[in-house]
C-alpha positions as CSV (number, residue, x, y, z in Angstrom):
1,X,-21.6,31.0,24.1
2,X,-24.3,32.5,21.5
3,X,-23.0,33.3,18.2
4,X,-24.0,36.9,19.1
5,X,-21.4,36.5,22.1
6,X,-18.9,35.8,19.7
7,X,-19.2,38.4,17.3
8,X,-19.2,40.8,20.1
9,X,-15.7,39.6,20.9
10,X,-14.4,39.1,17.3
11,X,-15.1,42.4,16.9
12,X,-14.9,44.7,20.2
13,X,-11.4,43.1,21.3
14,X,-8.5,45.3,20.4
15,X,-6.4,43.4,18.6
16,X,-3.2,45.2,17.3
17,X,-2.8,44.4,13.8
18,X,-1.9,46.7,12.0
19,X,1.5,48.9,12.5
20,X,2.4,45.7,14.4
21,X,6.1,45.2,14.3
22,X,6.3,41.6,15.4
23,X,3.8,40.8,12.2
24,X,4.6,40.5,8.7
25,X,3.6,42.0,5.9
26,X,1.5,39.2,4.2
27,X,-0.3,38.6,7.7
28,X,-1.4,42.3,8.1
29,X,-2.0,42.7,4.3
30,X,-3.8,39.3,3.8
31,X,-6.2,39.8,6.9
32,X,-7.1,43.8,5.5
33,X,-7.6,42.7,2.2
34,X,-10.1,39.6,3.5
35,X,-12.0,42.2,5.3
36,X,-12.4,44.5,2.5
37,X,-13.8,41.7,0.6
38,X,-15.9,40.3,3.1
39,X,-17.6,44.0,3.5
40,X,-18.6,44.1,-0.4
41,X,-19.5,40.2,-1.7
42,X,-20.1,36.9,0.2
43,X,-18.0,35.2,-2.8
44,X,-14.8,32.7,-1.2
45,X,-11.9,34.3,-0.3
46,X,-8.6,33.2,-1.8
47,X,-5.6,33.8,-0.1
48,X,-2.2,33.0,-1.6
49,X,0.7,33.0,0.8
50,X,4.1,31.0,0.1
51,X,4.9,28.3,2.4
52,X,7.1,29.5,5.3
53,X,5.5,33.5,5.2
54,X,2.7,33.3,8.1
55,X,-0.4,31.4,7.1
56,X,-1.0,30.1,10.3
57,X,-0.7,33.6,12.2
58,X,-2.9,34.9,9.3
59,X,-5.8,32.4,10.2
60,X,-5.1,33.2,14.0
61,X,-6.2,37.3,12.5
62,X,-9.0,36.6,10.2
63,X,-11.5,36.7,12.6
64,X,-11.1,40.0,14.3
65,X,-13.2,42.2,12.5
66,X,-15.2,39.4,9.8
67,X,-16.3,36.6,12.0
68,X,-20.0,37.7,13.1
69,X,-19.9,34.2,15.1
70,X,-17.9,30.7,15.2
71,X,-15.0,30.1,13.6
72,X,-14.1,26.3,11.5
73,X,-10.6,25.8,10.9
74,X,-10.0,22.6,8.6
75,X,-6.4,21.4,8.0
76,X,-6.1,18.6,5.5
77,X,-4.0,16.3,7.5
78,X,-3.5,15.8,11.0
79,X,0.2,17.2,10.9
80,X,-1.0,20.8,9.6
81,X,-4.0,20.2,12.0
82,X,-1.4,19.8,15.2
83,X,0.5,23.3,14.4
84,X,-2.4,25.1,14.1
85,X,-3.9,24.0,17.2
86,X,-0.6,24.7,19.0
87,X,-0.7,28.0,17.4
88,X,-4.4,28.8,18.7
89,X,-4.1,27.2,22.4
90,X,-4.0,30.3,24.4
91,X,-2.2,28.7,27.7
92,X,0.7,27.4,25.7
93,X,3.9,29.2,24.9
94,X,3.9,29.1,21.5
95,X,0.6,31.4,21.1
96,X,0.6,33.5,18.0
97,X,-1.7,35.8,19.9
98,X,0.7,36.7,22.5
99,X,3.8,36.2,21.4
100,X,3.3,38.4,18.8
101,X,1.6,41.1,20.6
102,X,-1.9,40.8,18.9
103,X,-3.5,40.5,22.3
104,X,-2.3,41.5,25.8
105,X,-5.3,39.5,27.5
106,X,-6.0,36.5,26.6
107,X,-8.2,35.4,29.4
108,X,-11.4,35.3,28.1
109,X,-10.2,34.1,25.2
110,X,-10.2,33.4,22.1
111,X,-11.2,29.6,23.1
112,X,-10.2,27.0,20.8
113,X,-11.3,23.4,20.9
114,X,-10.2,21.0,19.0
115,X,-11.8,17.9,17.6
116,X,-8.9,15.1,17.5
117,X,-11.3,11.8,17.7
118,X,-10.1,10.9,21.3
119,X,-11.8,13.4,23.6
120,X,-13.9,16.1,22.1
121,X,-17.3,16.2,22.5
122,X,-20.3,19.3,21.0
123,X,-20.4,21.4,24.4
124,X,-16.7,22.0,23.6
125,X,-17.5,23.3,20.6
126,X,-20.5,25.2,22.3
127,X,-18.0,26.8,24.8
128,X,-15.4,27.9,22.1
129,X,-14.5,30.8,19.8
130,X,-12.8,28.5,17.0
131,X,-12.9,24.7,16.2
132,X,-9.9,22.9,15.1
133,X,-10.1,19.9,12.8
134,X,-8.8,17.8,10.1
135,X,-11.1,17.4,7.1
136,X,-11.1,13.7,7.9
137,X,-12.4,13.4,11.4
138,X,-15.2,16.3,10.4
139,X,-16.3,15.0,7.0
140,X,-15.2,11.7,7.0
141,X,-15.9,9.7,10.1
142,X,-19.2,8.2,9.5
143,X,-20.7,11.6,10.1
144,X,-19.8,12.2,13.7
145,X,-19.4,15.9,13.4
146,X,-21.4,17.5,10.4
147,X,-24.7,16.5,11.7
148,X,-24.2,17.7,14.5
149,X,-23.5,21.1,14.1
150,X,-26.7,23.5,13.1
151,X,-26.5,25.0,9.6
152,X,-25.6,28.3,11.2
153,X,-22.9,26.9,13.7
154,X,-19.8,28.6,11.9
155,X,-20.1,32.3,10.5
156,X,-16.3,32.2,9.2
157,X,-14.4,29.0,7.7
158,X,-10.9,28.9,7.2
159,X,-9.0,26.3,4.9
160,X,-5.8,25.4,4.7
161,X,-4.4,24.6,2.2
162,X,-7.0,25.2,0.3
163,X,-6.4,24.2,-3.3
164,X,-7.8,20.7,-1.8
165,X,-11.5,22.9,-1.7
166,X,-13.1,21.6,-4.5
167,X,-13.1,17.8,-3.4
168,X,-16.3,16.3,-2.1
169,X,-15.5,15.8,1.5
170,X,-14.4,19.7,1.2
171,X,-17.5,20.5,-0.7
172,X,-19.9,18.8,2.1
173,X,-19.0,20.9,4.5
174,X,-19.5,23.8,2.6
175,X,-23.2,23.1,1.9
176,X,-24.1,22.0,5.5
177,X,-23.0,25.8,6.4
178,X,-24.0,27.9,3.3
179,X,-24.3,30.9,4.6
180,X,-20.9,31.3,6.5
181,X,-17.5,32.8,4.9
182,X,-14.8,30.9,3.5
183,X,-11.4,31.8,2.9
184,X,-9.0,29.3,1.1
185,X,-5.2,29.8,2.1
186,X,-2.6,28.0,-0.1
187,X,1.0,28.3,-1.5
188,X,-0.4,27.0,-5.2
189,X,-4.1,28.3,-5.8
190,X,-4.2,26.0,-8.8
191,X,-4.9,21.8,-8.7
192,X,-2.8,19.3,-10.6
193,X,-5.9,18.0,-11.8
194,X,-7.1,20.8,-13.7
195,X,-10.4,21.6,-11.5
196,X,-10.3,25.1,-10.9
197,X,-10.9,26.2,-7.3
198,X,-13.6,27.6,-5.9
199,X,-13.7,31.5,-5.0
200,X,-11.8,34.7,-5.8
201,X,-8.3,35.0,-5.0
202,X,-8.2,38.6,-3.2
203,X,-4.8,38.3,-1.8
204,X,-1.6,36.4,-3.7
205,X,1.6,37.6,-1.6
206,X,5.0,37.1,-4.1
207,X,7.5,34.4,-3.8
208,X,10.1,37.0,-4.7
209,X,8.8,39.3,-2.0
210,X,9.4,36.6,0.2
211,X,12.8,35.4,-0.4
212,X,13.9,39.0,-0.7
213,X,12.3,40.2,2.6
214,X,14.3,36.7,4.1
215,X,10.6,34.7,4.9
216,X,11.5,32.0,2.8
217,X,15.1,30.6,1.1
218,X,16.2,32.2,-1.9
219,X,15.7,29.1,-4.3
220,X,18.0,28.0,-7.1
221,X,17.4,25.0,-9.7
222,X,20.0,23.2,-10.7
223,X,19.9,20.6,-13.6
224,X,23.0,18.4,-14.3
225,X,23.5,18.2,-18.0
226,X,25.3,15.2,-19.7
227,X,27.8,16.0,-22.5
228,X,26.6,12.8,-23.9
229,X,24.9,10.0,-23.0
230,X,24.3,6.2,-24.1
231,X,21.9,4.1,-23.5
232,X,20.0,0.8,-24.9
233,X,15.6,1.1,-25.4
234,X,14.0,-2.6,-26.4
235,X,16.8,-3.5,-27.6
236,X,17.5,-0.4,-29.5
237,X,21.7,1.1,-28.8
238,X,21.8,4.6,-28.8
239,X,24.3,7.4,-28.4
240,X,23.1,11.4,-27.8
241,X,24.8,14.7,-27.6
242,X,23.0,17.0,-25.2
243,X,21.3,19.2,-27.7
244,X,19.8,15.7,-28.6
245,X,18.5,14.9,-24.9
246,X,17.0,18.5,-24.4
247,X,15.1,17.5,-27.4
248,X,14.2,14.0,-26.7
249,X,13.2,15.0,-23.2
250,X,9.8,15.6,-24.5
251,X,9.2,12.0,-25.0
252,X,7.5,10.2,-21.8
253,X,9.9,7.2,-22.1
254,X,12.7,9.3,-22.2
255,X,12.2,11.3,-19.1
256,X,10.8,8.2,-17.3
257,X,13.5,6.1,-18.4
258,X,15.9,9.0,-17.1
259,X,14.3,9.2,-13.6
260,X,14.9,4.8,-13.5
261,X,18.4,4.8,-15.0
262,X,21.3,4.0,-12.2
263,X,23.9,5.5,-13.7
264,X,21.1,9.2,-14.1
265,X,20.1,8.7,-10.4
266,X,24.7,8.8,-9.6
267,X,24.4,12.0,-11.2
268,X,22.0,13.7,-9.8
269,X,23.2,12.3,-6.3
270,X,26.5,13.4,-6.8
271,X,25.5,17.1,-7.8
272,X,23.3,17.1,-4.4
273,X,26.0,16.1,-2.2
274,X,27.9,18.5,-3.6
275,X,25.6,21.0,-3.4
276,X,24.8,20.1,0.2
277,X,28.1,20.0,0.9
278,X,28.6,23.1,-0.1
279,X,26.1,24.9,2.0
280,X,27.2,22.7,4.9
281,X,30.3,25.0,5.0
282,X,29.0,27.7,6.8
283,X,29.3,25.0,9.7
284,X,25.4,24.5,10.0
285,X,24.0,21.1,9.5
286,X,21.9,21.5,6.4
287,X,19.7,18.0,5.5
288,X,18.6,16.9,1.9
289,X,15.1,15.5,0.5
290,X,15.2,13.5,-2.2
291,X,11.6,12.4,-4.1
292,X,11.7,9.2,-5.8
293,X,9.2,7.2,-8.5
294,X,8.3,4.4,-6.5
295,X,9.2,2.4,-3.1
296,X,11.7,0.4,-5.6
297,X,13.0,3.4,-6.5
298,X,13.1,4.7,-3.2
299,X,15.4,2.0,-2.1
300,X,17.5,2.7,-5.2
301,X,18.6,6.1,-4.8
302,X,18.7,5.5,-1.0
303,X,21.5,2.9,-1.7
304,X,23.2,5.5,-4.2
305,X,23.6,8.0,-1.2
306,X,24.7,5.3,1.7
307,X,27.4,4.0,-1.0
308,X,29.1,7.8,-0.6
309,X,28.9,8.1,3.3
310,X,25.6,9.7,3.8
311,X,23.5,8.0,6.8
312,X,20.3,7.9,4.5
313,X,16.9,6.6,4.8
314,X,13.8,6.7,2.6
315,X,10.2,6.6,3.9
316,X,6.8,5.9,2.4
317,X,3.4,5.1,3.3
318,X,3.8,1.2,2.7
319,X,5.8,1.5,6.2
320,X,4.2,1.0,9.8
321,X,3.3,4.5,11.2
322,X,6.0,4.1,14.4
323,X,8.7,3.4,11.7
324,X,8.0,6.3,9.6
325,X,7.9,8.2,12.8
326,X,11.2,6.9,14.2
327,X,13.0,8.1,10.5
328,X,11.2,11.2,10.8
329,X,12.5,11.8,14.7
330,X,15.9,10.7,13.7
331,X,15.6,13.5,10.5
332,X,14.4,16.3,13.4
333,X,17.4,15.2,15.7
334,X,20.0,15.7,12.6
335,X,21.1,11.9,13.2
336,X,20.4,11.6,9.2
337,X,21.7,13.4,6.0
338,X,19.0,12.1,3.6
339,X,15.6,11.5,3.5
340,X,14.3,9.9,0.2
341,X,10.6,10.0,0.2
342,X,7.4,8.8,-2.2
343,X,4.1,10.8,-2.2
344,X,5.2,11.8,1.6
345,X,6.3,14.7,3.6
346,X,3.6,17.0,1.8
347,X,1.7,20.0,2.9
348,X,2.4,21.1,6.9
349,X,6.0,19.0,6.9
350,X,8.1,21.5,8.6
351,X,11.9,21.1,9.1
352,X,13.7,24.2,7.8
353,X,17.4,22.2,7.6
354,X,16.0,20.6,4.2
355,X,17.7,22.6,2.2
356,X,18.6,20.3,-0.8
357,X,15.6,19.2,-2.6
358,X,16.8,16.1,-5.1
359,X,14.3,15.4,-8.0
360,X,14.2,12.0,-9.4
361,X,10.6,12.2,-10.4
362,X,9.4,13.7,-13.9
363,X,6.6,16.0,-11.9
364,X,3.6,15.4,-14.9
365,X,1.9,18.8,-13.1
366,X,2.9,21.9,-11.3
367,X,0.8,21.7,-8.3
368,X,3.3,18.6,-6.8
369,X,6.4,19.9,-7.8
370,X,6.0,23.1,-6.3
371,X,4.6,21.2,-3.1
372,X,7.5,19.7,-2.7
373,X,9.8,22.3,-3.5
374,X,7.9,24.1,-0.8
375,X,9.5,21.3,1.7
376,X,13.1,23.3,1.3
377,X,11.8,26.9,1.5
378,X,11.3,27.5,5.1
379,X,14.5,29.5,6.1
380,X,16.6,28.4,9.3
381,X,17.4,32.2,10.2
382,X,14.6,34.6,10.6
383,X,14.1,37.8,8.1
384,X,17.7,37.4,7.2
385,X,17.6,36.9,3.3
386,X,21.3,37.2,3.2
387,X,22.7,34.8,5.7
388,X,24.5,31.8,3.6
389,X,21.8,29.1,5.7
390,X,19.3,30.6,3.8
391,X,19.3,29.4,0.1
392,X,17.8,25.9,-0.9
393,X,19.0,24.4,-3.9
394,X,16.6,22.1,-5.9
395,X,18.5,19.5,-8.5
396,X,17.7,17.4,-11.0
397,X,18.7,16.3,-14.0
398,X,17.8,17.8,-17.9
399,X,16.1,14.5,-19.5
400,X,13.7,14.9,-16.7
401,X,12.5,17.6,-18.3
402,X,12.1,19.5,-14.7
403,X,13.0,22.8,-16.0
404,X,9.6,23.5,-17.9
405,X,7.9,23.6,-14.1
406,X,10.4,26.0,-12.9
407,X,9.7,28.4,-15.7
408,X,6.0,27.7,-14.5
409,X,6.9,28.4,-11.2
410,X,8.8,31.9,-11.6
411,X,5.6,32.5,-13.4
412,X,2.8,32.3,-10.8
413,X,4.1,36.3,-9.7
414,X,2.9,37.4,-12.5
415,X,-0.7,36.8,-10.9
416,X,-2.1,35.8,-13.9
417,X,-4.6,33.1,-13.0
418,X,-5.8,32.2,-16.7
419,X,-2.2,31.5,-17.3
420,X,-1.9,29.5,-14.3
421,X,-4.6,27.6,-15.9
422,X,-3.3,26.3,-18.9
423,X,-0.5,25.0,-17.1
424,X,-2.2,22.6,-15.9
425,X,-2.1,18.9,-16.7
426,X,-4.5,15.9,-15.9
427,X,-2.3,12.8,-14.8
428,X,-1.5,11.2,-12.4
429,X,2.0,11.0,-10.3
430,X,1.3,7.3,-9.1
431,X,3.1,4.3,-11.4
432,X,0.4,2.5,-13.6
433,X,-1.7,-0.6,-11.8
434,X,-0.3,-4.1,-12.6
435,X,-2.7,-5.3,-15.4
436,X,-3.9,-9.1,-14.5
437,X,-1.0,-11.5,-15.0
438,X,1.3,-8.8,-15.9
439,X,4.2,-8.2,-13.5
440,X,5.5,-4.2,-13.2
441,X,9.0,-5.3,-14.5
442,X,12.0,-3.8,-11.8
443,X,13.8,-2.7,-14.5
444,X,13.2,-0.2,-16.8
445,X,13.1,-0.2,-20.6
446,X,15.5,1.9,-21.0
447,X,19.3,0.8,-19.8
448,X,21.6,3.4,-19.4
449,X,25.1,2.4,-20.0
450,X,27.2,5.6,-19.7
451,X,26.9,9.7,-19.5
452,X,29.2,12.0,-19.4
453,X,28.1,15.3,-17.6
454,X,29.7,18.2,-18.5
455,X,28.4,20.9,-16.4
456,X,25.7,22.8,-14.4
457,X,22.5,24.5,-15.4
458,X,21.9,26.7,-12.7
459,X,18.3,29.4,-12.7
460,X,17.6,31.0,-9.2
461,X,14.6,32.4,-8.7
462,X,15.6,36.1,-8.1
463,X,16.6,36.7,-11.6
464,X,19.2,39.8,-11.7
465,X,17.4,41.3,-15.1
466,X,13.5,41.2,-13.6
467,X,13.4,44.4,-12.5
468,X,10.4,43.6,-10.1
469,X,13.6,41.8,-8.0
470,X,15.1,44.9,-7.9
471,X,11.9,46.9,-7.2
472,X,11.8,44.2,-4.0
473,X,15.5,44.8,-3.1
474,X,15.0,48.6,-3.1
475,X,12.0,48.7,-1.1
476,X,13.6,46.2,1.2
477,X,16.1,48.6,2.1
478,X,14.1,51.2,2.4
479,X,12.0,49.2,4.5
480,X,14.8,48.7,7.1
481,X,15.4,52.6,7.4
482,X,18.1,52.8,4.3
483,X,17.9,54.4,1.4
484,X,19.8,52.5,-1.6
485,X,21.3,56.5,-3.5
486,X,22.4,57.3,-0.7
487,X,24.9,54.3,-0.2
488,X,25.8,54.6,-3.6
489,X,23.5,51.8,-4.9
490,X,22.0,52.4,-8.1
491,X,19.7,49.7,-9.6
492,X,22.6,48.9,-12.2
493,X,24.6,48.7,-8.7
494,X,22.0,46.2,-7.3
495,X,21.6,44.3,-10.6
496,X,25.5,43.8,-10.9
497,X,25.7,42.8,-7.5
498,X,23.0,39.9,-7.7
499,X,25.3,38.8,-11.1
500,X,28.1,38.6,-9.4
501,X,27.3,36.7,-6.5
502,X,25.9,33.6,-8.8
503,X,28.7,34.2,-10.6
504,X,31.5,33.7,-7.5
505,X,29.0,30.4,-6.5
506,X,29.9,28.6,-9.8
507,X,30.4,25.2,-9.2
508,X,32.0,22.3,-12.0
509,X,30.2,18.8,-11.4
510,X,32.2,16.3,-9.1
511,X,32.1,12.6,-8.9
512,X,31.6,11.7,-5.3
513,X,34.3,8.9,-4.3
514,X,32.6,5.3,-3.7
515,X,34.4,2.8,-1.6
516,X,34.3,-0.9,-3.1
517,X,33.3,-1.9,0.1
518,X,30.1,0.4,0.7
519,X,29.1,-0.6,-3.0
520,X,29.2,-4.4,-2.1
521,X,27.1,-3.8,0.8
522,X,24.3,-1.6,-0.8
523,X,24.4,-4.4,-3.3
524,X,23.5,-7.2,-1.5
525,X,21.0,-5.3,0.6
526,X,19.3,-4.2,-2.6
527,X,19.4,-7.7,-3.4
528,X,17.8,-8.7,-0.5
529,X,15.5,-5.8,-1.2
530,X,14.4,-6.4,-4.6
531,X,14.3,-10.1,-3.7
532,X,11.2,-9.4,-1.6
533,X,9.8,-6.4,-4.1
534,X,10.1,-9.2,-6.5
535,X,8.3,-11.8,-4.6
536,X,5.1,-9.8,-3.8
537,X,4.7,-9.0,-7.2
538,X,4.6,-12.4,-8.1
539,X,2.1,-13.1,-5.8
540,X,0.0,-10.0,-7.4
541,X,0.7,-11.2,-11.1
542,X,-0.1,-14.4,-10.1
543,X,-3.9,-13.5,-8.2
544,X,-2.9,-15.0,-5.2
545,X,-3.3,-13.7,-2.0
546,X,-0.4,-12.7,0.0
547,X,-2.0,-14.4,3.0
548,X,-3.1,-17.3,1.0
549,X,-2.4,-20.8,0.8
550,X,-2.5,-22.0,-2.7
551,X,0.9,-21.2,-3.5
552,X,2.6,-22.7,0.2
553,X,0.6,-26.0,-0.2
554,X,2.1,-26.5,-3.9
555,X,5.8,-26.6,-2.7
556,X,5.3,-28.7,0.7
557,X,9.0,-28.8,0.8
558,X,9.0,-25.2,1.9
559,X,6.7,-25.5,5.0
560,X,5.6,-22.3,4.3
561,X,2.7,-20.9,6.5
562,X,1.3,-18.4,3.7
563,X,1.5,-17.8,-0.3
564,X,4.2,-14.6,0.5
565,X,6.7,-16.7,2.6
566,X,6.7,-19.1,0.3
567,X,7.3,-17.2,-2.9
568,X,10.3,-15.8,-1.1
569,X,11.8,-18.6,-0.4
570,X,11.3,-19.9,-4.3
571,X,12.8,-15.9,-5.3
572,X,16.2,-16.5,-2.9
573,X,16.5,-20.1,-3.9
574,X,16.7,-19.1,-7.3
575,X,18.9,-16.0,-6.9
576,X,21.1,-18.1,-5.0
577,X,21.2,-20.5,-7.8
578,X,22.5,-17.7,-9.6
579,X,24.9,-16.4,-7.6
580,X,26.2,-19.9,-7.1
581,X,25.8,-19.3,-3.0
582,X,23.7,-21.6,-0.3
583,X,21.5,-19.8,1.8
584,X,22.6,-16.8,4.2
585,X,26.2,-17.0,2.5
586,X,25.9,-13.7,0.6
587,X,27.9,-11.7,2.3
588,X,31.0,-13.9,1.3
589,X,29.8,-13.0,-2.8
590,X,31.8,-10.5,-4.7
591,X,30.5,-6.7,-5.5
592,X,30.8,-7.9,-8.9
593,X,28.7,-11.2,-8.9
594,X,26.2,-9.0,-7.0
595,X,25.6,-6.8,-9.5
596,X,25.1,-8.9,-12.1
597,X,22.5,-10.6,-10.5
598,X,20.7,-7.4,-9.4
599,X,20.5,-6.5,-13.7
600,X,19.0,-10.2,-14.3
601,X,16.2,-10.1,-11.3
602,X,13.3,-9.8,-13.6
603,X,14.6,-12.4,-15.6
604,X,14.4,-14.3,-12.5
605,X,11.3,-13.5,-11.9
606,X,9.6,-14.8,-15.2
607,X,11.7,-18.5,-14.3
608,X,9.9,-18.3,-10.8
609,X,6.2,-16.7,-11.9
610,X,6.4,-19.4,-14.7
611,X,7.3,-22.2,-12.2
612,X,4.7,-21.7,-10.1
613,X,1.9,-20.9,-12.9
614,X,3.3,-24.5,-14.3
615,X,3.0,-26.2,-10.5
616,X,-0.5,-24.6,-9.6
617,X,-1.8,-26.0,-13.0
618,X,-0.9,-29.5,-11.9
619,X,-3.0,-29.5,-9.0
């Protein structure tokens, strides 16, 4: 097919778009505005749509009536990549196109190839409407694909989530087709990093609209807040009243130390059960997502949630890709209540029973923590933004000083893109690098002995006295063929209303009953856990390789076949030495003696770094 041929079909099919009833309003809006723009400047479109609200189905109707030729569709990972292909394919039953009404034939097309690495070749592309990819396996696979294509291949490229655009994979692709049209789609038109992206946003759909209209859950953060709280820093005792932590919460040690502290992580655990416990009454099986510091960490908060009965697992990108798919099937098939996760199930992760996002994570930028906020948004029941399923709840804890993004967040309908701008903050979210010789210690500086939490600070997002919410709930109404006067609802009416159902939801903070017995076990498999953490990092601090031999041929004894093996066995030798217990007798240990090891592990591991520093020098 010619690019000609294309156009002709882009723009002479009949595609029923608007005064579609099966679309929604950001799909028919978004794709009006694009074309207005596209008829007056040949500047990047920006398109801001909150997760859950149609992107997909608004890519699937940009090109009727802009594409004068080929379309590109780039996804940023192969997940997002797999739903929009599924979307596009024209024989399957999930087809936006027909499902939706938007075309009756689909016979001659649109044709949609997709380039997935295993079987695609250029006269697919040649015979196709729309390519499919995954910015890796177009920019990224030893140029494969770019060269390929001729400069004038694709007239219209859409990306998804497009606040990636400005990196330099992105940026390549742009310059080999300089003369096509780009429109960026994202939930967050801003970058964590501070670049600004490329192009003019001509389209930014509400996230009030959305939860109002029912696209996506109506969202409320809640931060537990300790009464007081007492803790130890290098050595240093202290004691705090609240007013004291909101102000200390500023610091970076403080809100780090927060996010690491045991007895923190019980508290916001226990207000996320309860919280998920809660919406689990309308008799639906609502899931929780929980985003943790490190893989340590991980492993730490997952324990916290299997000692109160919750079948939990954490995931992270250290994990072999079947096992990370095997927690993620048993998370689709409900067989799990938790799912604590580090720098994974990002953009294109769909599972609408997450409902409870837990934050253990002092978010240094917007950009992540809205990501990942996104994860609870997508509603379970359709355009129904007052069924009880609907709401996700997003809790953390005050000293993580969480709250300041939220405000942020609330913020972005004002559509105030400078503003959005000097949110912004360069950092990273990853833990520092080891330095050489120094070992990233397991426990954090700052020991928390005790809080005391008093109560709830609760914000939803549809705040009763923003009168743009009530703007939203009137035209909702009217929207669905009722008019608000004439059933007697005022906007004081409506206003009242919204007050009074956060009021009935009040909740007091719970402890959540641990069984001795659960404890013990969690405590010797974080043992066994941080036993291993504890080894590899010794091998790191150290400079050896994991796969070496250095280590393994200074302790013969061990008949070790690598470095790693070996420093394991050196790490459980000497936690058994403290713990007074031979080999593979820990289960018969008490809860107690567990528990005191677990606090002295780093100490342990400066008696076994130092042993085998003093060993490898004697050789």
């Amino acid at each position: 097919m010619t690019n000609e041929d294309i156009a002709r079909f882009f723009n002479d099919t009949q595609a029923y778009i608007q005064g579609n009833p099966d679309l929604r309003d950001p799909q028919v809006e978004g794709w009006f505005r694009t074309r207005q723009h596209f008829r007056n400047s040949s500047e990047h479109a920006i398109l801001q749509i909150p997760v859950g609200c149609g992107k997909t189905g608004l890519m699937a109707l940009l090109p009727f009536g802009i594409a004068q030729g080929r379309v590109l569709v780039i996804a940023p990972n192969l997940e997002i990549r797999r739903g929009i292909s599924t979307a596009f394919d024209i024989a399957g039953r999930d087809c936006f196109w027909t499902y939706t009404r938007v075309l009756t034939d689909v016979n001659h097309g649109p044709y949609t190839a997709v380039l997935d690495g295993q079987d695609a070749n250029i006269h697919d592309c040649e015979n196709s409407h729309i390519v499919v990819t995954n910015i890796q396996q177009l920019a990224s696979r030893a140029d494969r694909w770019l060269p390929a294509f001729p400069d004038d291949f694709f007239d219209l490229i859409m990306v998804d989530e497009g606040h990636h655009n400005v990196a330099r994979s992105w940026e390549r692709v742009f310059e080999r087709f300089p003369n096509a049209k780009v429109v960026s789609l994202t939930a967050t038109p801003f970058r964590g990093d501070g670049r600004e992206i490329a192009g003019e946003v001509v389209y930014a759909y509400p996230f009030r609209t959305a939860m109002v209209r029912g696209y996506i859950k109506q969202i409320t953060a809640v931060n537990v807040a300790p009464q007081e709280i007492s803790f130890t820093y290098r050595g240093d005792s202290r004691h705090h009243t609240l007013d004291e932590v909101l102000q200390l919460r500023d610091e970076e040690w403080f809100s780090r130390g927060v996010a690491l502290a045991p007895e923190c992580n019980r508290s916001i655990v226990d207000a996320s059960i309860q919280w998920l416990q809660h919406l689990r009454q309308s008799g639906t099986f609502h899931q929780l997502i929980a985003v943790a510091c490190s893989v340590d960490h991980s492993r730490q908060v997952r324990s916290l949630y299997a000692e109160r009965g919750l079948n939990a697992r954490e995931i992270h990108s250290n994990m072999p890709a079947d096992q990370v798919e095997e927690v993620l099937q048993d998370l689709r098939r409900s067989r799990i209540d938790c799912i604590v996760q580090v720098r994974m199930l990002g953009e294109g992760f769909d599972h609408p029973n997450l409902s409870v996002a837990a934050i253990f994570q002092p978010f240094r930028s917007l950009s992540p923590y809205v990501q990942f906020i996104g994860r609870v948004m997508r509603v379970i029941h359709q355009n129904n933004p007052q069924h009880t399923d609907n709401r996700g709840i997003a809790v953390s804890h005050v000293g993580l000083n969480i709250d300041r993004h939220w405000d942020d967040f609330r913020r972005i309908d004002q559509e105030d893109q400078e503003l959005i701008q000097g949110w912004l903050e360069s950092g990273d979210e990853r833990p520092p690098a080891d330095e050489p010789g120094q070992r990233r210690r397991l426990t954090p500086d700052m020991v928390v002995q005790d809080e005391i939490i008093s109560h709830f600070i609760e914000q939803a997002y549809l705040d009763p006295m923003d009168d743009a919410v009530i703007d939203d709930l009137i035209e909702e109404f009217r929207r669905r063929g009722l008019d608000p006067e004439t059933l007697g609802l005022s906007r004081d009416n409506l206003r009242q209303r919204l007050i009074q159902a956060r009021t009935r939801e009040g909740m007091e903070p719970r402890e959540i009953p641990v069984t001795p017995q659960r404890r013990r076990q969690e405590a010797r498999r974080r043992l066994n856990e941080r036993s291993r953490t504890l080894a590899n990092r010794v091998v790191t601090a150290i400079g050896a390789s994991i796969n070496g031999r250095n280590i393994a041929l200074a302790y013969p004894e061990l008949r070790s076949v690598n470095n790693f093996a070996a420093v394991i066995q050196i790490v459980n030798r000497s936690v058994n030495e403290r713990l007074e217990a031979d080999g593979g007798t820990r289960g018969e240990i008490p809860l107690e003696r567990l528990e005191e090891v677990l606090e002295q592990i780093d100490q342990i591991g400066d008696e076994v770094q130092g042993e085998i520093q003093e060993r490898l020098s004697r050789r």
